[in-house]
C-alpha angles and dihedrals in degrees: 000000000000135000128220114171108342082313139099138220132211115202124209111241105043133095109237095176114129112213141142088254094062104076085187087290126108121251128263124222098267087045098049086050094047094052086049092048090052098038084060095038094053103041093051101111092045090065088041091059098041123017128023123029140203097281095041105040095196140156100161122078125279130257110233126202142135104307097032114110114157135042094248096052089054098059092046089053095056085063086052099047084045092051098046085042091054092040089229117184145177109305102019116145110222122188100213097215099200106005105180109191095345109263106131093046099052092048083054093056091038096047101021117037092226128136107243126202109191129193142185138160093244123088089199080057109055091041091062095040084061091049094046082054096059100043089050084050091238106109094115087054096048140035135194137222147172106230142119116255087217085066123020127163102225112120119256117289089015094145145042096211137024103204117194126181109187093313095103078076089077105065108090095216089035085203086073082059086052098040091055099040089056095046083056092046130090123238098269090023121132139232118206114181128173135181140108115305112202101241094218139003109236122073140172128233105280091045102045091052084058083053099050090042087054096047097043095041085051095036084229114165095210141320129246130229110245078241092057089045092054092039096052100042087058090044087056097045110271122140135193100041115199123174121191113193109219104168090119087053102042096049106077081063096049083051095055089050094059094042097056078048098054088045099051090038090102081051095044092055098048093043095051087042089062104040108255105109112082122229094250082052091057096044087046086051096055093047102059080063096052104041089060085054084058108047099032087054099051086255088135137352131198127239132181114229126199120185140174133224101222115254 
């Protein structure tokens, strides 16, 4: 962090999170993917209570639009709009770079009738994600491993498709995402990405503390402008560029989010008090409130991108 002028600036390219693990030191790549494993294993039951359920799997935001009435249905759409946006058919092979659970993967395989890998960082994870397959009757059309999209082990040209919901914000240098997702794809293949893009640099200090809650609930090392995304898909090879803003549609989502906030916050409170909430719940808590404040005041917006490797 540094100030000018009463500002900060956050720099791309640099991992702002605060943890234990930290040292003052920065992380180093098995760290940064253990502190995303357990801010997702911990905070499990968290996203089981209050955000995704057994049909829709999700732990990303919806996609509202005329016709979409319920939570649920929203999350289920984005799979739909990506999708549409990607032109995925029957028989694609997508590489699920940060799967989660496994929602959008099995709805791949369900909707789709494409053969979904999915990967994550988190053996819990993964684990889940295979038993959320079975149970949706789609395990010969998916498969689960514990792997870091920066470095995964399948050969050159393995996919049709890197699909990526809100999972690209991880990599600290977000061109190593890129590097990897067009060494997987074929030649033709495309790369569909979504998730929130800060709309400046400098920020004062209300903001900046949003940013730093985002960044820490999610353990997030830093956001991209829509500008750096694009920029770095084409430096890295990527052609074809085409970007679809969906902020209107995502913040109904991003409301909800503050709202279930603002009612658990006397919970919140007792719970912490007495020990039960684990550092990486309270971070998660705080940052259903901030990321309202970023995206309600114009901080950040979220876009959809969809890219091609060249023929």
């Amino acid at each position: 962090m540094t100030a000018k002028a009463s500002m900060y600036y956050l720099e791309p390219c640099k991992d702002y999170r605060d943890d234990t693990l930290r040292h003052g030191a920065e992380f180093s790549p098995e760290e940064i993917r253990v502190d995303t494993a357990k801010h997702y294993d911990d905070c499990y039951w968290d996203y089981r209570t209050a955000w995704f359920d057994n049909e829709n799997l999700a732990l990303h935001y919806g996609y509202w639009e005329e016709g979409i009435k319920t939570h649920s249905q929203a999350l289920l759409n984005k799979n739909r709009i990506m999708a549409d946006i990607a032109g995925i058919k029957a028989g694609d092979r997508v590489l699920d770079a940060g799967c989660g659970i496994g929602g959008s993967s099995i709805w791949l395989a369900k909707h789709r009738g494409a053969h979904a890998t999915g990967i994550t960082v988190s053996e819990q994870q993964a684990q889940h994600a295979t038993r959320n397959a079975a149970r949706h009757g789609v395990s010969d059309k998916t498969e689960f491993h514990a792997m870091d999209f920066l470095a995964t082990t399948f050969p050159d040209a393995s996919f049709d498709v890197v699909w990526a919901v809100e999972s690209s914000c991880y990599a600290v240098d977000k061109r190593d995402f890129f590097r990897e997702a067009y060494r997987v794809l074929k030649p033709g293949g495309t790369l569909i990405a979504c998730d929130g893009y800060v709309t400046k640099r400098e920020f004062d200090e209300s903001e900046w503390q949003a940013i730093m809650d985002c960044l820490n609930g999610w353990a997030v090392p830093n956001l991209a402008s829509a500008e750096e995304f694009q920029s770095g898909m084409e430096e890295c090879g990527f052609r074809e560029v085409h970007v679809t803003e969906a902020t209107k549609e995502t913040l109904p989502s991003a409301r909800r989010m503050y709202l279930t906030a603002l009612w658990t916050y006397p919970m919140q409170v007792v719970m912490h008090w007495l020990g039960l909430r684990k550092k990486a719940q309270t971070a998660n808590f705080k940052v259903a409130l901030a990321q309202w404040k970023i995206f309600n005041e114009g901080l950040a917006r979220y876009y959809i991108f969809r890219a091609k490797k060249p023929v």
